[in-house]
C-alpha distance (Angstrom), angle and dihedral (degrees) to the residues before:
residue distance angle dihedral
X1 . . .
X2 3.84 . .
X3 3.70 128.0 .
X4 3.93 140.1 166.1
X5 3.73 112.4 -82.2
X6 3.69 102.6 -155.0
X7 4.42 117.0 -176.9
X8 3.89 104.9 164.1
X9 3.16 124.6 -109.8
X10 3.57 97.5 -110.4
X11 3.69 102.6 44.0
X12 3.63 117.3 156.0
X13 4.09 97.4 -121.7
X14 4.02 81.5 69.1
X15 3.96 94.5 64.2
X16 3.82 104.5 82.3
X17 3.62 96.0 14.0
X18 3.17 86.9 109.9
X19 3.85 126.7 -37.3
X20 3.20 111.7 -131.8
X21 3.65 92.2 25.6
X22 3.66 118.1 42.7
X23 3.74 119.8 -163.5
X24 3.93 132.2 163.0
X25 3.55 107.5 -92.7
X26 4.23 110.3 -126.9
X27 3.52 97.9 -117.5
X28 3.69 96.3 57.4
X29 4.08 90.0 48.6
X30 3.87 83.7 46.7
X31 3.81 88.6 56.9
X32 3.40 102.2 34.9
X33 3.96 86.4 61.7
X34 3.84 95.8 44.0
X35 3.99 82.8 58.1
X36 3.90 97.3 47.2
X37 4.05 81.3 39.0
X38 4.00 91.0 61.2
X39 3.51 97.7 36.4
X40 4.39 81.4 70.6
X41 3.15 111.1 33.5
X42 4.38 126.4 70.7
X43 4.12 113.5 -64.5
X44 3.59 92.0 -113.1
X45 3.61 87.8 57.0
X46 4.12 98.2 102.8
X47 3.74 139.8 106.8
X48 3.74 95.4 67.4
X49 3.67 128.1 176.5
X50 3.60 128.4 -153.1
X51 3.69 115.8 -115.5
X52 3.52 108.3 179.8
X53 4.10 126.5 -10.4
X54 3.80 130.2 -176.2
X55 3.69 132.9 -162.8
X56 3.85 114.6 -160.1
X57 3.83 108.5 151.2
X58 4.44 120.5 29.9
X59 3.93 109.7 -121.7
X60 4.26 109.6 -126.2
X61 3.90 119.2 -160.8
X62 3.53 107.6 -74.4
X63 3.75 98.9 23.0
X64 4.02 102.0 149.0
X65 3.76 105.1 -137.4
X66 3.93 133.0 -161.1
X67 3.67 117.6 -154.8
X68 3.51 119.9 -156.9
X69 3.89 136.0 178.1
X70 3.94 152.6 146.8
X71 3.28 133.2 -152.3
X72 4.09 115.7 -130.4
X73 3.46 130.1 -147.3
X74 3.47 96.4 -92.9
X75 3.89 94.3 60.0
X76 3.70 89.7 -104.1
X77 4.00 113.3 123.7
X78 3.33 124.7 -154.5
X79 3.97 124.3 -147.0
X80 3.60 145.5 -171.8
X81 4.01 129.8 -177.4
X82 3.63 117.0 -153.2
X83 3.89 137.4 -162.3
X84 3.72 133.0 -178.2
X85 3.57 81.2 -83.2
X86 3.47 108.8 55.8
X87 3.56 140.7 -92.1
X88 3.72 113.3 -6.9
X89 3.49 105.9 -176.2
X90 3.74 139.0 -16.6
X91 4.02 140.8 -177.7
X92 3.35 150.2 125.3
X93 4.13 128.8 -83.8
X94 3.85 115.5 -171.4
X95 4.29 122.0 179.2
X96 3.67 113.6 -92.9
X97 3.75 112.4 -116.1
């Protein structure tokens, strides 16, 4: 499934991370997804726990981001987020147990 990713421009998380410079700190990507992650799948679908996550390209204010992801058969869902410039992060999230 793939679906717009949108964090404002002038979210907080970008003040401090780093003057001068301001780029989307991991964790908030990270969360944002979960969020936009839950919103798809089943209710009961919560609790998750992140299994593996990788940062390749920082986020700047204004960045427009593509999430996309798919569930396997083991529950586990895989997801990548995508800019114009490639793949921004991807990892796997699995339900805690």
């Amino acid at each position: 499934m793939k679906q717009a990713l949108a964090i404002a421009k002038d979210h907080p998380a970008y003040e401090g991370h780093f003057p001068g410079h301001p780029m989307l700190p991991g964790v908030v990507l990270l969360a944002e997804a979960l969020a936009a992650i839950e919103q798809s799948l089943p209710p009961a679908a919560k609790g998750w726990m992140v299994e593996s996550a990788k940062f390749l390209i920082p986020v700047e204010p204004g960045t427009p981001l593509t999430l996309s992801h798919e569930a396997g058969a083991s529950g586990a869902v895989r997801f990548e987020i995508h800019s114009p410039a490639g793949v921004v992060a991807s990892g796997v999230i699995a339900a805690q147990a």
